[in-house]
C-alpha positions in Angstrom: 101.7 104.4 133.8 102.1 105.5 130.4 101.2 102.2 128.7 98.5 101.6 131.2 96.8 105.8 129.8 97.2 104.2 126.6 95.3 100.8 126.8 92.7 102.3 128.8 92.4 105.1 125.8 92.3 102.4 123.9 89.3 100.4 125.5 87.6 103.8 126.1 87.8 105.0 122.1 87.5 101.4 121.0 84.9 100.6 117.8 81.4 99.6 119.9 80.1 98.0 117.0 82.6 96.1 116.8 82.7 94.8 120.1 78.6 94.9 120.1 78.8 92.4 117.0 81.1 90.0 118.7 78.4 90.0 121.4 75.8 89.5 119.7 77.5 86.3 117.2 78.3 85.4 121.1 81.6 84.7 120.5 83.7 83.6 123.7 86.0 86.0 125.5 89.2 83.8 124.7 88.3 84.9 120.3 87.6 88.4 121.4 90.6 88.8 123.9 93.1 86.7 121.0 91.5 88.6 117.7 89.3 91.9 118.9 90.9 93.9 121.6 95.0 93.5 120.1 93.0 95.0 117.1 91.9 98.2 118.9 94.7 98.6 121.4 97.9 98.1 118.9 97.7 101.7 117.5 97.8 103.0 120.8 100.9 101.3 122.3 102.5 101.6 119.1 102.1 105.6 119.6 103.9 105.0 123.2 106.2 102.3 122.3 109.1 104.5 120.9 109.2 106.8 124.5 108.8 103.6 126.8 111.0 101.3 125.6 114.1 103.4 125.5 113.0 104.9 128.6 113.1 101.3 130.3 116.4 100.6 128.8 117.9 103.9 130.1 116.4 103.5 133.6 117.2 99.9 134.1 121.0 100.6 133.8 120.9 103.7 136.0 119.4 101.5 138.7 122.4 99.1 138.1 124.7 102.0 138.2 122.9 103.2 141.5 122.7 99.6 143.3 126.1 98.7 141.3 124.8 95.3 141.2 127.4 92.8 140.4 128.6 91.7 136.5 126.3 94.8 135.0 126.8 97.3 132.2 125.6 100.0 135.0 128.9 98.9 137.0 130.9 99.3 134.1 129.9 102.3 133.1 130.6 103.6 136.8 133.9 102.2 137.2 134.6 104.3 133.7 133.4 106.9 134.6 135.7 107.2 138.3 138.7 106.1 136.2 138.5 108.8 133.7 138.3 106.1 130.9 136.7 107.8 127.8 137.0 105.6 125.5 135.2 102.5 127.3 132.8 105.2 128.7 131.9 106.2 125.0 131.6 102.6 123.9 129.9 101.3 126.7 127.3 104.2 125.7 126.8 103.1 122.2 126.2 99.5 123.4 123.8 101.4 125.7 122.0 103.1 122.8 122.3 100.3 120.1 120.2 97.8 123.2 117.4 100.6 123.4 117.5 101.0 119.5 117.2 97.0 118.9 114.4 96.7 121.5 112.5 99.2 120.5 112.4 98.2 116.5 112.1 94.4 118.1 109.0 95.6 120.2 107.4 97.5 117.4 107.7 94.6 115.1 105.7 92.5 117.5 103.0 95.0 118.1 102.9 95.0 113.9 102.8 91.1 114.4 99.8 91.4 117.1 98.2 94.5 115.0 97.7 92.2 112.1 100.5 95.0 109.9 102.7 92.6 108.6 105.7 93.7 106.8 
């Protein structure tokens, strides 16, 4: 939901003259979906990328530790936690935290890439 506020803030506050001027050079909808709108919705997801991301990571391995699904970090992280095992429960937390970090710098270097803000 929060990615979808964001693009449709981004459509709605978008530049019109730009969009009116790739109408009216008639370019096709592939150029102004692969060069125009990326344009005027990276600045928004980039705003929303650092809570979503981490957010994701965190959720998806409390659903694991939930469903225990088989072979997971969730599991793990369970089975530390009933045997009392600090140390593994403390490590498999900073593996936890150093997956969110990694995603989220990998995710905002993409939207840079799609933005056209190269590095």
């Amino acid at each position: 939901p929060m990615v979808f506020y964001c693009c449709l803030n981004g459509f709605r506050n978008c530049n019109k003259n730009l969009v009116e001027l790739a109408n009216v050079f008639q370019l096709p909808n592939r150029v102004k979906l692969l060069y125009i709108w990326p344009n005027l919705i990276t600045p928004y997801l980039q705003s929303i990328s650092d809570s979503t991301v981490s957010l994701a990571i965190k959720s998806s391995v409390a659903s694991e530790l939930i469903g225990l699904t088989a072979n997971s970090i969730g599991l793990q992280f369970y089975y530390c936690k009933l045997n009392l095992q600090n140390a593994e429960l403390i490590c498999y937390t900073f593996i936890i935290v150093l997956a969110a970090y990694a995603l989220e710098k990998g995710v905002k270097r993409l939207l840079n890439v799609i933005g056209g803000y190269h590095d």
